[in-house]
C-alpha positions as CSV (number, residue, x, y, z in Angstrom):
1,X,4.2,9.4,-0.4
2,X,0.7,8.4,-2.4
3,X,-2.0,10.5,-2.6
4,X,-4.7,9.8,0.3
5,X,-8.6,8.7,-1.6
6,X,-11.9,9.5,-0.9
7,X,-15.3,8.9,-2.5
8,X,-18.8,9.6,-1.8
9,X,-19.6,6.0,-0.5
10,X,-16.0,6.8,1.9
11,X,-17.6,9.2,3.7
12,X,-20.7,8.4,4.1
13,X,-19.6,5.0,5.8
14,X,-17.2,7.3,7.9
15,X,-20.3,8.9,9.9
16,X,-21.5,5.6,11.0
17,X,-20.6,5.2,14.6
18,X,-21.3,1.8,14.0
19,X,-19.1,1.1,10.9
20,X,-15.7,0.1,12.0
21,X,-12.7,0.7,8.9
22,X,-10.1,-2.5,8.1
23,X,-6.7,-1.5,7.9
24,X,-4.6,-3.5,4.7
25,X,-1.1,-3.2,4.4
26,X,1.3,-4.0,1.6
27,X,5.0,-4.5,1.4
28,X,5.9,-3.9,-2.1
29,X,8.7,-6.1,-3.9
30,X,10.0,-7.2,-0.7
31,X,12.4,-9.8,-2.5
32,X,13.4,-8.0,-4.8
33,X,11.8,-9.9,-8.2
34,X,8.7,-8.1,-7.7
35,X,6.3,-10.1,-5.0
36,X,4.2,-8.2,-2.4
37,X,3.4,-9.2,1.0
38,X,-0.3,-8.0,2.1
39,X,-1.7,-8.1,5.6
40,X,-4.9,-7.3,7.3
41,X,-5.7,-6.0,10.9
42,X,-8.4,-8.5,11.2
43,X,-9.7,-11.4,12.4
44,X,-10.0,-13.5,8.5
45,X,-8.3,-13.2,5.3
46,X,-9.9,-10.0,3.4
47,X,-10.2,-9.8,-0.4
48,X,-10.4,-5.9,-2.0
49,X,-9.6,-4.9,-5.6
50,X,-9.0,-8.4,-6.5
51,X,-5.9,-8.7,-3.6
52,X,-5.9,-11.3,-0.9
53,X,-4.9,-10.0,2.3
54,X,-3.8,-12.1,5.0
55,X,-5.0,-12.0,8.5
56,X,-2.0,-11.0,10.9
57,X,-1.6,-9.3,14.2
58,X,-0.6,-6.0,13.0
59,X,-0.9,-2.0,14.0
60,X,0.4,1.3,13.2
61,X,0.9,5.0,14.7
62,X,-1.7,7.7,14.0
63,X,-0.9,9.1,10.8
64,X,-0.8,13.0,10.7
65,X,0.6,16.0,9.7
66,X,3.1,18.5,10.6
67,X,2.7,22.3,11.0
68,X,4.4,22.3,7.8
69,X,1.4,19.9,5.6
70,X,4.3,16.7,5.9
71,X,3.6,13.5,6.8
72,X,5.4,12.6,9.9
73,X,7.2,9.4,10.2
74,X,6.0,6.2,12.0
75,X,6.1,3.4,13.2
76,X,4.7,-0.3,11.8
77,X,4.2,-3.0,14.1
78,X,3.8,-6.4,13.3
79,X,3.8,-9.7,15.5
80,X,7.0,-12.2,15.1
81,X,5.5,-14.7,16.9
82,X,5.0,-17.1,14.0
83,X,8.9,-16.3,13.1
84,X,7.1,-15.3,9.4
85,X,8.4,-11.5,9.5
86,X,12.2,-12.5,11.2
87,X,12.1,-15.0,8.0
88,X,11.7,-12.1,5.8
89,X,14.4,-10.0,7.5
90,X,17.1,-12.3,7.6
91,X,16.1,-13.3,4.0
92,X,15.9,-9.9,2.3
93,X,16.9,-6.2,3.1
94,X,13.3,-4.3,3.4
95,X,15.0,-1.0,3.9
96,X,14.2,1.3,1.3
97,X,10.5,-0.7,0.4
98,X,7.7,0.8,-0.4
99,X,4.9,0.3,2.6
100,X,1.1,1.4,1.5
101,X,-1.6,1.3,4.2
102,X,-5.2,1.6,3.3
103,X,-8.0,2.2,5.3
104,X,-11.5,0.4,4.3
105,X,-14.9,-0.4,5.1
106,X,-15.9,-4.4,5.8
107,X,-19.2,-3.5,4.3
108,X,-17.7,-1.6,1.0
109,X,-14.9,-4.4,-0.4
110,X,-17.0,-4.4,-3.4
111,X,-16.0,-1.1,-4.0
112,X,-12.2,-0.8,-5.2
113,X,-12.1,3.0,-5.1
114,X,-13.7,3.0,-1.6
115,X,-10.4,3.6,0.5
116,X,-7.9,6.4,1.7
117,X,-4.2,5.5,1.7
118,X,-0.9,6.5,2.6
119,X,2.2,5.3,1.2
120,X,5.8,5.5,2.5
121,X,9.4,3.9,2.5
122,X,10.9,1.4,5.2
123,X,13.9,3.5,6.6
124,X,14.9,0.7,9.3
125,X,13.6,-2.0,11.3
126,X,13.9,-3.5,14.6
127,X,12.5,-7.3,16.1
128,X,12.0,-9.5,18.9
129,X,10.7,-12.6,20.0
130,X,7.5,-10.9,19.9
131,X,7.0,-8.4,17.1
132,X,9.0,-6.6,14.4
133,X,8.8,-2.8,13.8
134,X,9.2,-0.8,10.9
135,X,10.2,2.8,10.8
136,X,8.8,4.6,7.8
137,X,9.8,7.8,6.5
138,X,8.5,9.7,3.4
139,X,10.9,9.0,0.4
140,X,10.4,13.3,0.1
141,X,13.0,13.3,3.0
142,X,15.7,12.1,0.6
143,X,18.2,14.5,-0.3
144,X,19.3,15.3,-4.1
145,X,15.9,14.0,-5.4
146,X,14.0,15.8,-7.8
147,X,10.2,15.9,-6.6
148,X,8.2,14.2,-8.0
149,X,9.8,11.1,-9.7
150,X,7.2,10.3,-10.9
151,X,3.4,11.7,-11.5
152,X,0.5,9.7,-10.1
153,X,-2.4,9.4,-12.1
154,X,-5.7,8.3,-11.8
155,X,-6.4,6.1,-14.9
156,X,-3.1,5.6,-16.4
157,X,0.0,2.8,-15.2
158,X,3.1,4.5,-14.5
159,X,4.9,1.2,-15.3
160,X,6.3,0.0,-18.6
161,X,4.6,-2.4,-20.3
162,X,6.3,-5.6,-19.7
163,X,9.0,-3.9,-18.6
164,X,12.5,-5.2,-17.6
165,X,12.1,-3.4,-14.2
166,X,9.3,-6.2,-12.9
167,X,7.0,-3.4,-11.9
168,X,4.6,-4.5,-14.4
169,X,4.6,-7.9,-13.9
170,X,2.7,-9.1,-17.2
171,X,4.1,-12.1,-18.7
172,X,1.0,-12.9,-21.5
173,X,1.0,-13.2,-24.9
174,X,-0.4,-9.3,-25.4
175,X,2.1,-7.2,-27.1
176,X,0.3,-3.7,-26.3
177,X,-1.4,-2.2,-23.7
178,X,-2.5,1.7,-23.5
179,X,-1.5,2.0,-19.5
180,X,-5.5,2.0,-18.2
181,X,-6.8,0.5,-15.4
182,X,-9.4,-1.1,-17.3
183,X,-6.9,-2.7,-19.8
184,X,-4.8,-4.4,-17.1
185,X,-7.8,-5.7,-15.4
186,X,-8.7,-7.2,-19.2
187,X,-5.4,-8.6,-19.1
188,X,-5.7,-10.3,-15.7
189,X,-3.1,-8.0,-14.5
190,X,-4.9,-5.7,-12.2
191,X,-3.1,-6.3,-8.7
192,X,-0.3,-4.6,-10.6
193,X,-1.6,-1.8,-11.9
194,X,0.3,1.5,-10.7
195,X,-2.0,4.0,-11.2
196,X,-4.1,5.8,-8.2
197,X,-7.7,5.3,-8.8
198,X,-9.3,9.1,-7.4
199,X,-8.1,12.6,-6.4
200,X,-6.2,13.3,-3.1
201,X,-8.9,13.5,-0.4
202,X,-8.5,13.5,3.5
203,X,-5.1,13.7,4.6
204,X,-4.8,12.0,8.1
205,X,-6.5,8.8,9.6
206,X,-5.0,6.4,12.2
């Protein structure tokens, strides 16, 4: 589970009544070699931080939090109508992918740290003619893990340069790169970079 983000130009868009927030979503690596699928709950395509998000019927639960501080689990529904998603789930096994939802402004896609997310893993799915569901559930609910894997930083990839994972992704003729974000984006490698932009902020929107 990913840190949530806030900034000053967040929250000030936040108290405007009149400001409504676009929800993106990812599906990280869903086949498996490293592509993402990216959708937006909204009526055209939306471009933020240099990602193309495409239009598509799409909602989620309230996010929130338990007595205990955890994120508790929900629920992802997307519509099946076009057969697109069923595609995907008699193609590939999504269980176990990484989901991301981030909230933004319409007003503020200029702004790539202008956002608050939450992150979480696919733990099963169900479909019909009509739409397909995802169940997610915090990868901290696996047992025998040793939290966290991995620290998330602000600045700095967590990914190995051209690595033979795929998480990086960079297939250019650079033979170095110090892990900032600035350097990826130099190296027309920004969509990949797997860092987290600003400090933990809010912790529940829906």
């Amino acid at each position: 589970m990913c840190p949530l983000d806030t900034n000053a130009a967040f929250l000030t868009e936040s108290r405007k009544r009149s400001t409504q927030p676009i929800f993106l979503y990812t599906i990280f690596d869903y086949d498996g070699i490293g592509n993402n699928k990216c959708y937006a709950a909204h009526d055209t395509n939306v471009v933020f931080d240099s990602i193309t998000y495409e239009k598509f019927p799409v909602t989620h639960d309230a996010i929130t939090e338990n007595v205990k501080g955890e994120i508790d689990s929900i629920k992802i529904q997307i519509s099946n109508i076009s057969r697109q998603i069923e595609f995907y789930l008699q193609t590939y096994d999504l269980r176990g992918k990484t989901v991301t939802i981030r909230m933004v402004w319409a007003n503020l896609l200029d702004d790539p740290d202008c956002y608050i997310e939450f992150s979480s893993a696919i733990d099963s799915y169900t479909s019909n003619v009509k739409d397909v569901v995802f169940n997610l559930m915090s990868k901290f609910d696996v047992l025998n893990v040793t939290i966290p894997g991995r620290t998330a930083m602000r600045n700095r990839c967590n990914s190995e340069f051209k690595g033979a994972g795929g998480e990086c992704g960079y297939t250019g003729s650079a033979t170095e790169c110090n892990k900032t974000r600035q350097r990826c984006k130099e190296l027309g490698n920004g969509p990949r970079f797997d860092g987290r932009p600003s400090a933990p902020g809010r912790r529940t929107f829906s």
